[in-house]
N, C-alpha and C positions, 0 to 999 in steps of 0.2 A: 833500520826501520825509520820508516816520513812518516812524522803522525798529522792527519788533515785534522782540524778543530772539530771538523764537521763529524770523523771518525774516532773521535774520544771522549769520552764520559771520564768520570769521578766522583764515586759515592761514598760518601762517610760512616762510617760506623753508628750505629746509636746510642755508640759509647764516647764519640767523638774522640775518641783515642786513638782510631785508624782508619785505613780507608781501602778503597780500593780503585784502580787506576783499569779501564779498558779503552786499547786500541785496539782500533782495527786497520793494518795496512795493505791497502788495495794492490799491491803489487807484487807481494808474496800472498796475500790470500790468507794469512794468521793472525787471528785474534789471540792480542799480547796484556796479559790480565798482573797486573801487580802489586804488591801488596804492599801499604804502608803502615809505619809506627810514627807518632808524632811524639817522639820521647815526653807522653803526659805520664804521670805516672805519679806513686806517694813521695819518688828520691830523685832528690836533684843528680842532673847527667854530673858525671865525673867531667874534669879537664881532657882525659881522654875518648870519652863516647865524643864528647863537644868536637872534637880534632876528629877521628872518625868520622862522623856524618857530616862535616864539613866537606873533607875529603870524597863522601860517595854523593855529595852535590857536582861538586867540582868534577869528578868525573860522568855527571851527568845518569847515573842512577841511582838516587837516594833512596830504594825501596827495599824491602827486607829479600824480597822474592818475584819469580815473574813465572807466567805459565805462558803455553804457545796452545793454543787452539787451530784446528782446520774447521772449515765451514762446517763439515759433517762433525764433530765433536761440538761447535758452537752449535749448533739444531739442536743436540742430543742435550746440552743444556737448557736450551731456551724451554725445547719441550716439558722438561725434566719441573724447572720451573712454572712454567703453565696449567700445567696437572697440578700441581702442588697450592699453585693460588685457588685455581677451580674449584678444587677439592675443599680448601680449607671455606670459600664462598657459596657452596653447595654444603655445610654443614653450620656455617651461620644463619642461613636465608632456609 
């Protein structure tokens, strides 16, 4: 996967603890959604989480997880989401 800048976002948690990473690459047509841990936490990382996530830098995916979307399942979210702001702006207002 080529991520374009123009085709990624990254939104932090409101816990600032984690995040979430979206790509979308135009040439397979899959929106690529992944999830992050910023090892924040009450316990300091072990000398092996530290070597771990070093290692899944180095290999270039540091995220806990990733999900694959097609256009028709990225709709079915955006939708999904839209009704849900709507809705929650139609019982403020």
């Amino acid at each position: 996967m080529s991520a374009d800048k123009n085709n990624s976002i990254f939104i932090k948690c409101a816990c600032e603890g984690e995040g979430m990473g979206i790509d979308y690459d135009s040439s397979d047509g899959y929106y690529y959604f992944s999830y992050w841990s910023y090892g924040l936490s009450n316990r300091k990382m072990s000398w092996r989480d530290k070597i771990r996530y070093c290692w899944q830098v180095w290999k270039g995916k540091p995220f806990n997880d990733e999900l694959m979307l097609t256009k028709d399942q990225a709709s079915k979210l955006e939708n999904f989401l839209l009704l849900c702001r709507n809705k929650e702006a139609q019982e403020d207002g």
